[in-house]
TIVO-2410 file (N, C-alpha, C; in nm, 3 decimals):
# residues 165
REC num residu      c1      c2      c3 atome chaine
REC   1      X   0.084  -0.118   0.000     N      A
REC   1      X   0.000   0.000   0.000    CA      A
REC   1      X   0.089   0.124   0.000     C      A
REC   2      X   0.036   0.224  -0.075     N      A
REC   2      X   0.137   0.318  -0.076    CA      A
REC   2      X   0.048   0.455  -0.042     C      A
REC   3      X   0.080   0.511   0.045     N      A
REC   3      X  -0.007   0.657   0.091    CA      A
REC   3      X   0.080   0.807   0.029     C      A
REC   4      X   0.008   0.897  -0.018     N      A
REC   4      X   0.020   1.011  -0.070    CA      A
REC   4      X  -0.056   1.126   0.038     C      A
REC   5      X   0.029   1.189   0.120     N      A
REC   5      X  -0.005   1.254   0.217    CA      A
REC   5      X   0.011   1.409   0.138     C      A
REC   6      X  -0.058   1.531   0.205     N      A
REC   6      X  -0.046   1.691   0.178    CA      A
REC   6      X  -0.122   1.742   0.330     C      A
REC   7      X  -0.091   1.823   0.345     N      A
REC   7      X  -0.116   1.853   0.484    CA      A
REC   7      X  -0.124   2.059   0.455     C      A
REC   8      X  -0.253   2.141   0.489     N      A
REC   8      X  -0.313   2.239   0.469    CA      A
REC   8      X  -0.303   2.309   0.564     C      A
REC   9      X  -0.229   2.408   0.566     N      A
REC   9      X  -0.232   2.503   0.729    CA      A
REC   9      X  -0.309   2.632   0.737     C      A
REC  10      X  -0.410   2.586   0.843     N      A
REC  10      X  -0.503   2.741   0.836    CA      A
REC  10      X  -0.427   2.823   0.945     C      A
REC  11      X  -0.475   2.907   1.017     N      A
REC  11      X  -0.409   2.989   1.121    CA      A
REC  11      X  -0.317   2.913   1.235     C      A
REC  12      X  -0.402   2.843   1.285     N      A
REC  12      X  -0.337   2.727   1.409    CA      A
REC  12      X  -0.380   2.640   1.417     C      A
REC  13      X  -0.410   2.556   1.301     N      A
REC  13      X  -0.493   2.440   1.275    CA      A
REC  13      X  -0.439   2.350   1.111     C      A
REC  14      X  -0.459   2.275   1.072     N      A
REC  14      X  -0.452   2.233   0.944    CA      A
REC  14      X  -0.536   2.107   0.937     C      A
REC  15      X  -0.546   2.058   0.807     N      A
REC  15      X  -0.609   1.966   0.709    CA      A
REC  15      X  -0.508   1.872   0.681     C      A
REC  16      X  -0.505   1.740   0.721     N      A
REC  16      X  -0.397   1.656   0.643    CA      A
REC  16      X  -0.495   1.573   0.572     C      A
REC  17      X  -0.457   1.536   0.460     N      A
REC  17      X  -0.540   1.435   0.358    CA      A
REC  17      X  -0.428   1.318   0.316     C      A
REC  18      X  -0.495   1.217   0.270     N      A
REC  18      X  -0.399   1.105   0.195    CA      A
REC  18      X  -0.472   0.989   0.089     C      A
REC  19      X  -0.427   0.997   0.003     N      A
REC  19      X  -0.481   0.926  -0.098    CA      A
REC  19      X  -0.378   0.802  -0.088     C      A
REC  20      X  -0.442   0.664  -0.078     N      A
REC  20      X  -0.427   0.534  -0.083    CA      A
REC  20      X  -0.429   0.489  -0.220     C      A
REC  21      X  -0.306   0.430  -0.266     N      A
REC  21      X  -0.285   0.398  -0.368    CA      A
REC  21      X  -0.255   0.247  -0.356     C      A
REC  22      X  -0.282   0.166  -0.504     N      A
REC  22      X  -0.234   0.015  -0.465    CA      A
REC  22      X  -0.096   0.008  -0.566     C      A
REC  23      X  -0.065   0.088  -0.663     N      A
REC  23      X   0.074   0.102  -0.737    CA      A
REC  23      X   0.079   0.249  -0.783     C      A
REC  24      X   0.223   0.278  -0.813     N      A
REC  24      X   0.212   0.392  -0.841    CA      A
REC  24      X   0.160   0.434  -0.985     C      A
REC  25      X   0.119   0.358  -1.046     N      A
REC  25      X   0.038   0.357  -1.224    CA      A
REC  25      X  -0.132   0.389  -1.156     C      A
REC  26      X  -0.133   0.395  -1.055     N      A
REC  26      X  -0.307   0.421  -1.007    CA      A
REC  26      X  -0.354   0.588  -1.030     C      A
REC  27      X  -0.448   0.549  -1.129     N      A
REC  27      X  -0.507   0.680  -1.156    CA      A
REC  27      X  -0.588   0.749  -1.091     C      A
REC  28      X  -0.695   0.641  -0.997     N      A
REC  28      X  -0.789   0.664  -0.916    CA      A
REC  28      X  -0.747   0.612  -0.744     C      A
REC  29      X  -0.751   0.661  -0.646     N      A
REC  29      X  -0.743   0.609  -0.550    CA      A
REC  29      X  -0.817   0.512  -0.470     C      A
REC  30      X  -0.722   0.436  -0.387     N      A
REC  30      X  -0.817   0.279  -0.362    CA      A
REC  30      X  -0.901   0.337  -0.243     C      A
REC  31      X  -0.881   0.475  -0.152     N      A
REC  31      X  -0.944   0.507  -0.049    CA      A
REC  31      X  -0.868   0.628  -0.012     C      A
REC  32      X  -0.927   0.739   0.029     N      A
REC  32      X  -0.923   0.877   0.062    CA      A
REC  32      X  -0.937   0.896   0.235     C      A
REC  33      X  -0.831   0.953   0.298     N      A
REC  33      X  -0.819   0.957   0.455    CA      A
REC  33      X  -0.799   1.083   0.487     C      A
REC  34      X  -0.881   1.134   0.566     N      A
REC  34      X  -0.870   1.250   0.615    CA      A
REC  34      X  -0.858   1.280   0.745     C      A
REC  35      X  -0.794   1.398   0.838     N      A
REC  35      X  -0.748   1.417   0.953    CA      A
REC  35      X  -0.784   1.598   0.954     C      A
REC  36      X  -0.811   1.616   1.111     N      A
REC  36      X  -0.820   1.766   1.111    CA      A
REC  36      X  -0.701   1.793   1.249     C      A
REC  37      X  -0.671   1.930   1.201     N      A
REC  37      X  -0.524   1.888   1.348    CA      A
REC  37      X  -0.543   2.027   1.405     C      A
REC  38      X  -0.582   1.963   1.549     N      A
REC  38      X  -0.616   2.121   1.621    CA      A
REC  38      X  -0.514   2.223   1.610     C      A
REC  39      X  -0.433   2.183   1.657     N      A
REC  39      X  -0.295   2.286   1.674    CA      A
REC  39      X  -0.164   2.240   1.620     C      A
REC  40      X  -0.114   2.339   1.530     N      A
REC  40      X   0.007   2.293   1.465    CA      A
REC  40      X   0.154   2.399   1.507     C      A
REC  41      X   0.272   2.342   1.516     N      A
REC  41      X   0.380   2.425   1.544    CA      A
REC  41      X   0.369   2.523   1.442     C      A
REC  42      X   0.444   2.649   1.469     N      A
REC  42      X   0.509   2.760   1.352    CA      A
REC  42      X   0.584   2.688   1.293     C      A
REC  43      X   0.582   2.773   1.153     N      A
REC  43      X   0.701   2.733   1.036    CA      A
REC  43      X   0.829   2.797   1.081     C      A
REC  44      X   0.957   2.666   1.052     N      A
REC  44      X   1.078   2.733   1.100    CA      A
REC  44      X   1.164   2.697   0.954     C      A
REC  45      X   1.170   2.749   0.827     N      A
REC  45      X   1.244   2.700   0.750    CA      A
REC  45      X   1.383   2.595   0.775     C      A
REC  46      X   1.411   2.496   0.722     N      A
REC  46      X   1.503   2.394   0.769    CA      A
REC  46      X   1.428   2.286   0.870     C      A
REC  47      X   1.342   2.295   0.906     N      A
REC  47      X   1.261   2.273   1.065    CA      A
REC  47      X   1.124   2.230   1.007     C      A
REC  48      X   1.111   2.215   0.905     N      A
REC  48      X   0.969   2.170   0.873    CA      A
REC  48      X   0.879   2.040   0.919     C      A
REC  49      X   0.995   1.997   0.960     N      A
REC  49      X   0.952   1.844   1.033    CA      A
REC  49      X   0.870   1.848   1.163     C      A
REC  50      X   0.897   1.932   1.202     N      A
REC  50      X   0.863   2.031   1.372    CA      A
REC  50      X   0.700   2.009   1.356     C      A
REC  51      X   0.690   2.086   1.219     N      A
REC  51      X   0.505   2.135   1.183    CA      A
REC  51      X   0.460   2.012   1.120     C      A
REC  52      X   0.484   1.928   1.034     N      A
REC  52      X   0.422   1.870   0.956    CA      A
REC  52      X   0.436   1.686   1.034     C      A
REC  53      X   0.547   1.662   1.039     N      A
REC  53      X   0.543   1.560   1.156    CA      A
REC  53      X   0.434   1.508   1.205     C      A
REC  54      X   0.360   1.569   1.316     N      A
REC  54      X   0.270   1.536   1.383    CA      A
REC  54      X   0.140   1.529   1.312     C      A
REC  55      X   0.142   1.580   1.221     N      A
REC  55      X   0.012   1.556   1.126    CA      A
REC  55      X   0.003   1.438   1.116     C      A
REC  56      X   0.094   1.386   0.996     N      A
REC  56      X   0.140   1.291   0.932    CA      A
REC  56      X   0.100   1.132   1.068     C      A
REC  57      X   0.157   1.156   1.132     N      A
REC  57      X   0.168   1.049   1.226    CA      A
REC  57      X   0.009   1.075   1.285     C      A
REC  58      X  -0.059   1.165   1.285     N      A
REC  58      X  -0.207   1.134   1.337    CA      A
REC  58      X  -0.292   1.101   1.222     C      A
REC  59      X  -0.264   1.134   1.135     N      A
REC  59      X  -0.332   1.049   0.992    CA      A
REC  59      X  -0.286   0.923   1.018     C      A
REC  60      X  -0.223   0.868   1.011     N      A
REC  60      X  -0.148   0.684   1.057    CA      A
REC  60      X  -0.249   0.675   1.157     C      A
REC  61      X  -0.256   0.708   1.265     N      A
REC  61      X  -0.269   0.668   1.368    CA      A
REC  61      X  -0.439   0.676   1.390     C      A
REC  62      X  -0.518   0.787   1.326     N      A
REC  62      X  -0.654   0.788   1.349    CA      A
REC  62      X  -0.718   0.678   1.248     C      A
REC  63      X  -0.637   0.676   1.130     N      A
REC  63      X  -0.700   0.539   1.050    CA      A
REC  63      X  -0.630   0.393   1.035     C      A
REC  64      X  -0.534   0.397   1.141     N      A
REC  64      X  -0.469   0.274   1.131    CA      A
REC  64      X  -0.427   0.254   1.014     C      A
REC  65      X  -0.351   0.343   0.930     N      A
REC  65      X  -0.300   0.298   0.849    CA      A
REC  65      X  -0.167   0.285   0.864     C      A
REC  66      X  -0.153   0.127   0.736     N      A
REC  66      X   0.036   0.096   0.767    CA      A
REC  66      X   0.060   0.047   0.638     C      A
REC  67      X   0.074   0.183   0.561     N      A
REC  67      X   0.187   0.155   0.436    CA      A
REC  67      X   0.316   0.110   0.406     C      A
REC  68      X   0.341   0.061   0.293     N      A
REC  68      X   0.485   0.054   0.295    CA      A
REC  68      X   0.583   0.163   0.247     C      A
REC  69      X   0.500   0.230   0.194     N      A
REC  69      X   0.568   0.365   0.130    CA      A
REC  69      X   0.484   0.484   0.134     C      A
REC  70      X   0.524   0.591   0.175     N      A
REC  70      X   0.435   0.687   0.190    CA      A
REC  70      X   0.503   0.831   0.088     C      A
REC  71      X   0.438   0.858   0.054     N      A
REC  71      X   0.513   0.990  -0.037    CA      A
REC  71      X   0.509   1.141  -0.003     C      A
REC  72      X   0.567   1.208   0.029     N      A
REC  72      X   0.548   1.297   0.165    CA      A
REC  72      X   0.583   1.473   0.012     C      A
REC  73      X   0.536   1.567   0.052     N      A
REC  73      X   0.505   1.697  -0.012    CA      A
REC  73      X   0.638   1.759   0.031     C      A
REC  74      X   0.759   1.730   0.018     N      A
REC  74      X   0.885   1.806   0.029    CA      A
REC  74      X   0.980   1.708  -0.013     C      A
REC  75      X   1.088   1.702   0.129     N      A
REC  75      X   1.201   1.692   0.133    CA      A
REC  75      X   1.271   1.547   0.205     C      A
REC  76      X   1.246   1.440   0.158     N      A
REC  76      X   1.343   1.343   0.284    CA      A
REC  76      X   1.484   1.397   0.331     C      A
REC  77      X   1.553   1.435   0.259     N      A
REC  77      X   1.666   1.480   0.270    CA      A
REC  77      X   1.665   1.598   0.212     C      A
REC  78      X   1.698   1.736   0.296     N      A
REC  78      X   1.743   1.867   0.257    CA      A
REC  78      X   1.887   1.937   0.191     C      A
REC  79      X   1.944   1.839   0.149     N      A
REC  79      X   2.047   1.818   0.080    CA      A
REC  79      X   2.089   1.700  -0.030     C      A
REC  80      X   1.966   1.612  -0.078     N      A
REC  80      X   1.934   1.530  -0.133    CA      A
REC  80      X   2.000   1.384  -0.080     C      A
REC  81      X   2.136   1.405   0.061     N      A
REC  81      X   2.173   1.276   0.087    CA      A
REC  81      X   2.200   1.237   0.218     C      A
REC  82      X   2.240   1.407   0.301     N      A
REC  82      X   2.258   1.338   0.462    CA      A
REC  82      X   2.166   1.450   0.556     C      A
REC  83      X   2.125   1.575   0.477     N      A
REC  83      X   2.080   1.660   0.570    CA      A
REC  83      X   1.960   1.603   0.623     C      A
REC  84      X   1.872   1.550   0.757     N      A
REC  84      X   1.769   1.552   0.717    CA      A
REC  84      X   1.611   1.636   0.712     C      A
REC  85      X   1.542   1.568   0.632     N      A
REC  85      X   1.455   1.697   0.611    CA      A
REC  85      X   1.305   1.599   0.699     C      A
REC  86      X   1.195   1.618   0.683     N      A
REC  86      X   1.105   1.552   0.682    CA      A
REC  86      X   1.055   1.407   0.659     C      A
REC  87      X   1.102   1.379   0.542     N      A
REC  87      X   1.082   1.254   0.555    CA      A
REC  87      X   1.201   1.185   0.606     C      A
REC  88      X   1.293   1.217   0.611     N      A
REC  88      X   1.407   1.104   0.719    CA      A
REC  88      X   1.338   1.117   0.886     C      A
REC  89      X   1.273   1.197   0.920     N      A
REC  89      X   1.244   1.202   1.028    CA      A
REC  89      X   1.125   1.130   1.067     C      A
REC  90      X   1.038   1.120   0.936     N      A
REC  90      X   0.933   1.045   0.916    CA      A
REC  90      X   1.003   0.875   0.940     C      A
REC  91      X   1.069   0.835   0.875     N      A
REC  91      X   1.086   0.732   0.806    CA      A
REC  91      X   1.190   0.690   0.974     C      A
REC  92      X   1.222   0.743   1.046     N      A
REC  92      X   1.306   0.728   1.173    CA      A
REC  92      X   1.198   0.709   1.272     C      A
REC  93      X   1.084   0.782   1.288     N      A
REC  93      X   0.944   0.741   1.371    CA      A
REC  93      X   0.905   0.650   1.339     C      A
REC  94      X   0.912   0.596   1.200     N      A
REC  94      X   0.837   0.522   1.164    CA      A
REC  94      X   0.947   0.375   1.191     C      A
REC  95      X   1.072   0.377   1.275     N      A
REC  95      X   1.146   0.241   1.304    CA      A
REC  95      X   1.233   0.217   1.157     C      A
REC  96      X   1.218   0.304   1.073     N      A
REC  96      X   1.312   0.249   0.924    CA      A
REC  96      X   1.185   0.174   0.879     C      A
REC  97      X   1.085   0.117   0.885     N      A
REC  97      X   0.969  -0.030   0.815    CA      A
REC  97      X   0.855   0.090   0.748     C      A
REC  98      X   0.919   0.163   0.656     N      A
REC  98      X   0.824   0.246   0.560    CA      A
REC  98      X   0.927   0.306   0.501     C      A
REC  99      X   0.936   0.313   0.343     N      A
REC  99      X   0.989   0.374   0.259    CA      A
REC  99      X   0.936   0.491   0.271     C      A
REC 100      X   1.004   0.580   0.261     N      A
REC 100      X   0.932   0.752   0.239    CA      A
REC 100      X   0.966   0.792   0.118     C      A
REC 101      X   0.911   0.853   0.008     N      A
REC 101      X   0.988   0.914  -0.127    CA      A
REC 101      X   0.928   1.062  -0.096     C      A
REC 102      X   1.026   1.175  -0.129     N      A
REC 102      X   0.995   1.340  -0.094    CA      A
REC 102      X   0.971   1.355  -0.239     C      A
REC 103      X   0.862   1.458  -0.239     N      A
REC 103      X   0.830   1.464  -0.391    CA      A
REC 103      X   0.835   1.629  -0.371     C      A
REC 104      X   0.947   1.765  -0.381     N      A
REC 104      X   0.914   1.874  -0.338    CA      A
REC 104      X   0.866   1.960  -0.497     C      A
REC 105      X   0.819   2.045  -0.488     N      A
REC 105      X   0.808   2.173  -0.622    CA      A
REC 105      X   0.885   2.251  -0.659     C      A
REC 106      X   0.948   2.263  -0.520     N      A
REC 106      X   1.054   2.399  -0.534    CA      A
REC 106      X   1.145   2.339  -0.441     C      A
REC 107      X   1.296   2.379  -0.530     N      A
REC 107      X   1.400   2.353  -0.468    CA      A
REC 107      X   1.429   2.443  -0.308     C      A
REC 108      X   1.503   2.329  -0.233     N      A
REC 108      X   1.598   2.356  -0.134    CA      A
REC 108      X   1.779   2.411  -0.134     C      A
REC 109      X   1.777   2.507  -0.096     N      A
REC 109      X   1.927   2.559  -0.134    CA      A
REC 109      X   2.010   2.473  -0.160     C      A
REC 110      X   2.025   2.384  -0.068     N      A
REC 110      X   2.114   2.292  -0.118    CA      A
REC 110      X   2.114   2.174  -0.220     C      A
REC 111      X   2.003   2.147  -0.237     N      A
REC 111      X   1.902   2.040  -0.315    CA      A
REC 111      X   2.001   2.026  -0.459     C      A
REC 112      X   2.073   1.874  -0.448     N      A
REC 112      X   2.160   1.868  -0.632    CA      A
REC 112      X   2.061   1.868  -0.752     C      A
REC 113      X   2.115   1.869  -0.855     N      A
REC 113      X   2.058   1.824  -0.985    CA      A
REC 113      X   2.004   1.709  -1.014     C      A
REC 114      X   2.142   1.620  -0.904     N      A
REC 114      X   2.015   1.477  -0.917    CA      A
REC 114      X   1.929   1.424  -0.861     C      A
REC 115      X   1.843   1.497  -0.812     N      A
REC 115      X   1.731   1.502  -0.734    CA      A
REC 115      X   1.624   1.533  -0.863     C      A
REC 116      X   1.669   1.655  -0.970     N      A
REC 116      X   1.570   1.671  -1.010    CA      A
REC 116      X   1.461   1.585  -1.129     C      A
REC 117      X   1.360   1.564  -1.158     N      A
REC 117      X   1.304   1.460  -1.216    CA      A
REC 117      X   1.184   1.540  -1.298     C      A
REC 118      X   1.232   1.549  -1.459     N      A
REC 118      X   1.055   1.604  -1.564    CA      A
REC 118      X   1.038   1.510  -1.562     C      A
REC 119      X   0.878   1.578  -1.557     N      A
REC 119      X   0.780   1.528  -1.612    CA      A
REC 119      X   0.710   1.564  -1.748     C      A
REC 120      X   0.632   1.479  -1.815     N      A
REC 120      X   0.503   1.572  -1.896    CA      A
REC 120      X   0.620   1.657  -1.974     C      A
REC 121      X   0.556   1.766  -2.048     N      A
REC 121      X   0.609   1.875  -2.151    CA      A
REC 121      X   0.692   1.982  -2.028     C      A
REC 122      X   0.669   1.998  -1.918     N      A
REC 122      X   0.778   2.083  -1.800    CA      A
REC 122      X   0.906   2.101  -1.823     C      A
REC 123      X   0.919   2.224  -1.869     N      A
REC 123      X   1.068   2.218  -1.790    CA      A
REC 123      X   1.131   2.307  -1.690     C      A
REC 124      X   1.065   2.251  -1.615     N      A
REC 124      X   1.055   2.260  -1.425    CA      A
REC 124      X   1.029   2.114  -1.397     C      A
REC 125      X   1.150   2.076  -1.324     N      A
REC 125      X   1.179   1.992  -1.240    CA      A
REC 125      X   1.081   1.956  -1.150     C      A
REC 126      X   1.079   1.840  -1.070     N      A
REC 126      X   1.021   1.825  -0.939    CA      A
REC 126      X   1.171   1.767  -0.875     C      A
REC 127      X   1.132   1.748  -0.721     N      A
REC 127      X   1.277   1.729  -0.666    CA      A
REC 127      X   1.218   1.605  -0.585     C      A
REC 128      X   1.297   1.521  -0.618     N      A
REC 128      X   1.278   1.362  -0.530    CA      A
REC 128      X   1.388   1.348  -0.425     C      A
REC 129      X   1.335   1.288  -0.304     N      A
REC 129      X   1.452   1.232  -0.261    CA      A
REC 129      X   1.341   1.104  -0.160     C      A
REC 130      X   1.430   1.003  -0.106     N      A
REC 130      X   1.393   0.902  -0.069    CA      A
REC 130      X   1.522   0.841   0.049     C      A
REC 131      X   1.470   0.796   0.122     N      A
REC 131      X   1.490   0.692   0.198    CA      A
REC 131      X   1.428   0.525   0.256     C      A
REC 132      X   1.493   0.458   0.273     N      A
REC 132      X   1.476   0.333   0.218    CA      A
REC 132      X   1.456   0.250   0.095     C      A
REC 133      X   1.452   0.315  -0.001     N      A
REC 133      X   1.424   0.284  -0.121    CA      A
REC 133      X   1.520   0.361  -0.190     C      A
REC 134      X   1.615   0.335  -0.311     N      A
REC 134      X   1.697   0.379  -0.378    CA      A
REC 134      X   1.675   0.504  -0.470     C      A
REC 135      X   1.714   0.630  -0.458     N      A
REC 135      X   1.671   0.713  -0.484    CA      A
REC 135      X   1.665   0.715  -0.659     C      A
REC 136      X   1.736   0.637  -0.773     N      A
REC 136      X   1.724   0.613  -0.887    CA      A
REC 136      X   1.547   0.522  -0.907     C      A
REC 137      X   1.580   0.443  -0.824     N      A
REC 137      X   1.393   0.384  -0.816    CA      A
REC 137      X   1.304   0.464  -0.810     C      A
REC 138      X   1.351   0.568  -0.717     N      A
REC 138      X   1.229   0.642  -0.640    CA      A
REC 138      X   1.180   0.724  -0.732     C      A
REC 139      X   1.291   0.746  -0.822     N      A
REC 139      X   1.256   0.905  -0.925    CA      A
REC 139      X   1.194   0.832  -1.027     C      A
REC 140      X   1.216   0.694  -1.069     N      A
REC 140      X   1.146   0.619  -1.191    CA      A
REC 140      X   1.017   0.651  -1.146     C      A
REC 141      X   1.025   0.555  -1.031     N      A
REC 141      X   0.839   0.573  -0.972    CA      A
REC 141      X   0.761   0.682  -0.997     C      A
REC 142      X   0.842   0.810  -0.934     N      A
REC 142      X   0.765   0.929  -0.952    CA      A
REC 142      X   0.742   0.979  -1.090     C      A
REC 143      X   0.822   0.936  -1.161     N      A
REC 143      X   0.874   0.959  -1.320    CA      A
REC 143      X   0.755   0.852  -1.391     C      A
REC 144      X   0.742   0.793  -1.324     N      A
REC 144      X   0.621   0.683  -1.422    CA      A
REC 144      X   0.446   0.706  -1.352     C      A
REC 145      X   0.458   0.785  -1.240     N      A
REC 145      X   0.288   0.797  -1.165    CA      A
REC 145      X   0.221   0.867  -1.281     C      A
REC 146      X   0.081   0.834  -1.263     N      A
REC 146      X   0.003   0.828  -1.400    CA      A
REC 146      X  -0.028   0.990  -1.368     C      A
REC 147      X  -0.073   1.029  -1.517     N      A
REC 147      X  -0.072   1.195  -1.510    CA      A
REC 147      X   0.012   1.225  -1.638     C      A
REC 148      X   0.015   1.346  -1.748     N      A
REC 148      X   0.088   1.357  -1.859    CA      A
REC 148      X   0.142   1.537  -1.770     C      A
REC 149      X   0.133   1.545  -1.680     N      A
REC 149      X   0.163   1.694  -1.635    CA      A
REC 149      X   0.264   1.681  -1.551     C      A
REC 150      X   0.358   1.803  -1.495     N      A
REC 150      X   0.444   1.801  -1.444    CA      A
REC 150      X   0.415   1.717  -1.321     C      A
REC 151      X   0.305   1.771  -1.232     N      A
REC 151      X   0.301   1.704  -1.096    CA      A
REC 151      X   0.179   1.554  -1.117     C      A
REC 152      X   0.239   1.448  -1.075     N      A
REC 152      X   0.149   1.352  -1.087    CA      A
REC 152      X  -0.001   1.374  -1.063     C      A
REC 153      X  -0.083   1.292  -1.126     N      A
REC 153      X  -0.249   1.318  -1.091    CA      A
REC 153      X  -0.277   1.308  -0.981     C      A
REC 154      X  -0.218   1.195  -0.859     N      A
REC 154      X  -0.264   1.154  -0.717    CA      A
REC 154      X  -0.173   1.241  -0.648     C      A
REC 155      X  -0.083   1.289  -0.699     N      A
REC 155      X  -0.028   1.413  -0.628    CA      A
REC 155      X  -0.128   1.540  -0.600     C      A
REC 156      X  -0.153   1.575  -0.711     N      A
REC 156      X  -0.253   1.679  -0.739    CA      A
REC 156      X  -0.402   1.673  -0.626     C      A
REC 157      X  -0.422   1.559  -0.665     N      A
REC 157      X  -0.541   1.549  -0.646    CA      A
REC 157      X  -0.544   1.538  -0.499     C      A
REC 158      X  -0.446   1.493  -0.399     N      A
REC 158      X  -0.444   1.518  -0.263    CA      A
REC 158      X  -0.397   1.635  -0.215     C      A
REC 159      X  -0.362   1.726  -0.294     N      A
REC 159      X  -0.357   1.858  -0.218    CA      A
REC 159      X  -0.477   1.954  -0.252     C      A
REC 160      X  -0.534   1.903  -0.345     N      A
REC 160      X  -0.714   1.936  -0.390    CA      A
REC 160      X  -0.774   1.908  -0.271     C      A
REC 161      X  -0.771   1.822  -0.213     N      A
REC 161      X  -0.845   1.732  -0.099    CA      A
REC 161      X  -0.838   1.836   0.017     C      A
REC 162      X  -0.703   1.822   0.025     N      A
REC 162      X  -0.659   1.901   0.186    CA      A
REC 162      X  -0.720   2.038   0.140     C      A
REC 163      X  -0.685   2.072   0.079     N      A
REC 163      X  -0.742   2.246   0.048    CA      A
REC 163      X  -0.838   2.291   0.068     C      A
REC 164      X  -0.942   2.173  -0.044     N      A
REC 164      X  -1.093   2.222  -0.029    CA      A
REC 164      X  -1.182   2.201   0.135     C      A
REC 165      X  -1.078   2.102   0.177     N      A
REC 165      X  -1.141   2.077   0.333    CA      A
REC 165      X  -1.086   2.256   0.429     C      A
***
């Protein structure tokens, strides 16, 4: 099972959503999970793990879900190999037994070239990075999720989710 998380910040509150996928060629999702999060930390650039973290882990936790791979709206690594960003921190709560792949929009200062991955007719990058799973895999994967546009369709479509909530 593979989960596609986005997480929506209103004033002191946010929206986390996640679309359940059964491969990454899934056009439609196998089931849609939603979470409302009373109170969320401030944004601390570098520190994003601080705010989004706890979302993430109460979406798991209010629907019992246990993926093997979850695809997270940034950064596993903030330097594409040792800094870590969010999803290494994810993927460290989570005991190492969940692949995380970072799927970000916009680069991180330090963020290499080979991170970056077109799609579709774009030429604008998306930026992958991954842990537990080999980051050449990870970018195929993201490089093959169904969609002819820069950002995958189940990408899209879960930050549609979180938003409109």
């Amino acid at each position: 099972m593979i989960l596609a998380v986005d997480v929506c910040y209103h004033e002191t509150s946010a929206t986390i959503a996640g679309v359940i996928l059964t491969d990454f060629l899934s056009d439609t999702p196998e089931n849609i999970i939603m979470s409302e999060i009373v109170k969320v930390e401030e944004y601390i650039s570098g520190e994003f793990y601080k705010r989004e973290l706890p979302c993430i882990v109460q979406l798991l936790e209010e629907h019992n879900v246990k993926p093997n791979c979850i695809i997270v709206d940034g950064f596993v690594y903030l330097d594409g190999k040792a800094k870590p960003g969010l999803g290494k921190k994810l993927f460290d709560y989570l005991n190492g037994e969940v692949n995380i792949i970072g799927v970000a929009k916009n680069p991180y200062n330090e963020i290499p070239k080979e991170c970056e991955v077109y799609r579709g007719k774009s030429n604008k990058p998306l930026y992958v990075t991954s842990v537990g799973i080999d980051i050449t895999q990870a970018k195929k994967l993201v490089k093959s999720m169904h969609g002819e546009f820069r950002v995958p369709t189940l990408l899209k479509r879960v930050d549609k989710i979180c938003r409109r909530n």
